[in-house]
C-alpha positions as CSV (number, residue, x, y, z in Angstrom):
1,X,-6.4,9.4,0.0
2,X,-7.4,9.0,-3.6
3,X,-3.3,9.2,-4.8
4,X,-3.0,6.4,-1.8
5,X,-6.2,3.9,-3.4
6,X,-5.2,4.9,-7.3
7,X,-1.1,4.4,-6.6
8,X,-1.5,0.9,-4.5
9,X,-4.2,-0.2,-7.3
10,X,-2.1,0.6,-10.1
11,X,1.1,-1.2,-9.0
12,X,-1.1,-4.4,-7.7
13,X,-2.7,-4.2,-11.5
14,X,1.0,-4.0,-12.9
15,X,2.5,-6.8,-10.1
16,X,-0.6,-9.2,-11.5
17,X,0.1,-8.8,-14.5
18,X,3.6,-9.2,-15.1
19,X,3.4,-12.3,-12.8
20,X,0.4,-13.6,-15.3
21,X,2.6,-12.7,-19.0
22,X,6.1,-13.6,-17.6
23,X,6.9,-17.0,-15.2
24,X,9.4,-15.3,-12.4
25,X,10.1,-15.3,-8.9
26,X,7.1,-14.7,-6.7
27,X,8.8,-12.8,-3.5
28,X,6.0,-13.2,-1.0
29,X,5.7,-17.3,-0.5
30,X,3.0,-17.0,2.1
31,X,0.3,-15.3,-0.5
32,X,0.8,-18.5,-3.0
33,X,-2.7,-18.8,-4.0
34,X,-2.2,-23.3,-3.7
35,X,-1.9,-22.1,0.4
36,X,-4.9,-23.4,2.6
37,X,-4.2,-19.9,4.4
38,X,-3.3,-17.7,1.3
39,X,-7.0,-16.0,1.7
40,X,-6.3,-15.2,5.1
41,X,-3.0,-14.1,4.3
42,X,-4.6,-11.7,1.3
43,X,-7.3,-10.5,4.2
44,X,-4.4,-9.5,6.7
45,X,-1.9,-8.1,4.4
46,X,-5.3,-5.4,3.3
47,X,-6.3,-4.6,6.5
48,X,-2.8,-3.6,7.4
49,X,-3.2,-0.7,4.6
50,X,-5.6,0.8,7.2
51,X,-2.3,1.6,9.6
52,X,0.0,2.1,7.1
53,X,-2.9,4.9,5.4
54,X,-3.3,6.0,9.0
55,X,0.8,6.8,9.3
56,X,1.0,8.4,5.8
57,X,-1.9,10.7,6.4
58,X,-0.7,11.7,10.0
59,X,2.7,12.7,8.4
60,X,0.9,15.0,5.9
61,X,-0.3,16.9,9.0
62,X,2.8,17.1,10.9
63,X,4.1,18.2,7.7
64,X,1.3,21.1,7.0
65,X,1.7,22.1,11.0
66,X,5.3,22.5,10.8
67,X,4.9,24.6,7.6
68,X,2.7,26.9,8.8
69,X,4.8,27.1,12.0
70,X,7.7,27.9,9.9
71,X,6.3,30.0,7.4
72,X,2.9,31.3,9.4
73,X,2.4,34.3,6.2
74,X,1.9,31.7,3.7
């Protein structure tokens, strides 16, 4: 979980603040900040980390079971 929390931070950190030093395209129109919704929009887009977490961490054990299916020694 920690390589999940320090990898998402780090690339929101660098997205920020190339988007602060350099004036290009913003790709996701619906988190402007001038948007009445745009807090909303920042609330749902975190809370859908929880799913996405919930996915990468149940691949990690499907990936440990089959290993230790296939290789039951190591």
């Amino acid at each position: 979980m920690c390589y999940f929390v320090i990898w998402t931070g780090v690339y929101v950190i660098f997205q920020w603040i190339v988007h602060a030093c350099e004036s290009i395209w913003w790709p996701y129109p619906f988190l402007d900040l001038s948007l009445k919704y745009a807090p909303v929009w920042y609330l749902l887009v975190a809370f859908l980390h929880i799913p996405c977490y919930g996915i990468f961490a149940l691949l990690v054990r499907l990936k440990q079971y089959v290993l230790w299916r296939w290789f039951p020694q190591s």
